[in-house]
C-alpha positions in Angstrom: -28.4 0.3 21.7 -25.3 -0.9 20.3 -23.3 1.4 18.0 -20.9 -0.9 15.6 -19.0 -0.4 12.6 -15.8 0.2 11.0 -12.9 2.0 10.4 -10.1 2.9 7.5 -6.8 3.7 8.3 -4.0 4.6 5.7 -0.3 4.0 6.9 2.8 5.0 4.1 5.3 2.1 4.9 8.1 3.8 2.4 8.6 5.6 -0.7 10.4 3.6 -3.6 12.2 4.4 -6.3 10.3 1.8 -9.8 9.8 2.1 -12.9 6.4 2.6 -13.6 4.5 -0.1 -15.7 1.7 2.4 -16.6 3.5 5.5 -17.7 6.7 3.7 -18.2 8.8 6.7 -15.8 10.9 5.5 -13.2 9.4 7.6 -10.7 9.1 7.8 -6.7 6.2 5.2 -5.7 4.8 5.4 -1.9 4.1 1.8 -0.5 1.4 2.1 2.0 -0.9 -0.3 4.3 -4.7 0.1 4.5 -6.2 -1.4 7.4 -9.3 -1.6 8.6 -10.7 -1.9 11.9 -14.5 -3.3 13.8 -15.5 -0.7 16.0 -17.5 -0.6 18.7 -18.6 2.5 20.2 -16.2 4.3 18.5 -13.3 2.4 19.7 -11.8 0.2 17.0 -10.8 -3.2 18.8 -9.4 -5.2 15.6 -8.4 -5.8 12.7 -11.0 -7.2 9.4 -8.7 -6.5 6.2 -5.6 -5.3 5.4 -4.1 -4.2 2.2 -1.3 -3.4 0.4 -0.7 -1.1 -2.7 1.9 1.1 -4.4 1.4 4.1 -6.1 3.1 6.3 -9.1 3.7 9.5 -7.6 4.2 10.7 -11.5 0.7 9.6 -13.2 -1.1 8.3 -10.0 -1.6 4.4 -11.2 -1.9 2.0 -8.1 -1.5 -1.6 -7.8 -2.3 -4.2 -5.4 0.0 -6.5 -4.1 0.3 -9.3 -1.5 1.5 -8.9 2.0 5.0 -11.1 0.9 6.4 -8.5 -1.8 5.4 -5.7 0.5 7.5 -7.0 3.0 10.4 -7.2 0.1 9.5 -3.4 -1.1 9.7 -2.6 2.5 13.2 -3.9 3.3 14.8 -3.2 0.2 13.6 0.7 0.7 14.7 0.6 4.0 18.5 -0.7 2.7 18.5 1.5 -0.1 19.2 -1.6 -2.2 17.2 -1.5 -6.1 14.3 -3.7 -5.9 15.1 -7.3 -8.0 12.3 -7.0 -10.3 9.9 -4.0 -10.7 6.0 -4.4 -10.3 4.2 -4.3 -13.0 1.6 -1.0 -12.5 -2.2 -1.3 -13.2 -4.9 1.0 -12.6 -6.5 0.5 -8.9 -10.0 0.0 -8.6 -10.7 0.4 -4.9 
C-alpha cells in the first residue's frame, strides 16, 4: 500500500506598508508564499504549486499576484523603499 498526497505550507515573506484598493486605508499588508508539496508517506519530496498573495491587515481583502511583483514587494520591504505603484486589492477566492 502506497500512502500519497499533499501538503500546504504558508510562509510570510514581509509585511508592507499599501494602500488598500478595497477599503481604501493605507494599512500594513503581509506578503506571504503558499506552497504546496507531493508527499509520499508523509514526507513531502516537492513542490506542485506555488502562490503568491497580499493581504489587508485592516479589512482582511487578499489578492493574487504573480511571482515577478512578489519579488518587487519583497525587495522594496526589505529596503524600506515605498513601493512604485500600489496593487490594486480584490477579494481572494481561494
Amino acid at each position: 500500500m502506497i500512502i500519497f498526497g499533499t501538503k500546504g505550507y504558508l510562509y510570510q515573506l514581509a509585511i508592507l506598508t499599501l494602500v488598500c484598493g478595497q477599503c481604501g486605508n493605507p494599512a500594513a499588508h503581509t506578503l506571504s508564499k503558499r506552497v504546496t508539496k507531493f508527499t509520499l508517506f508523509f514526507i513531502p519530496l516537492f513542490p506542485v504549486s506555488t502562490k503568491y498573495a497580499t493581504q489587508c491587515t485592516f479589512c482582511g481583502a487578499q489578492q493574487k499576484i504573480g511571482k515577478e511583483q512578489a519579488e518587487q514587494l519583497q525587495v522594496q520591504g526589505a529596503s524600506g523603499q515605498a513601493p512604485g505603484h500600489q496593487p490594486q486589492q480584490q477579494p481572494y477566492q481561494g
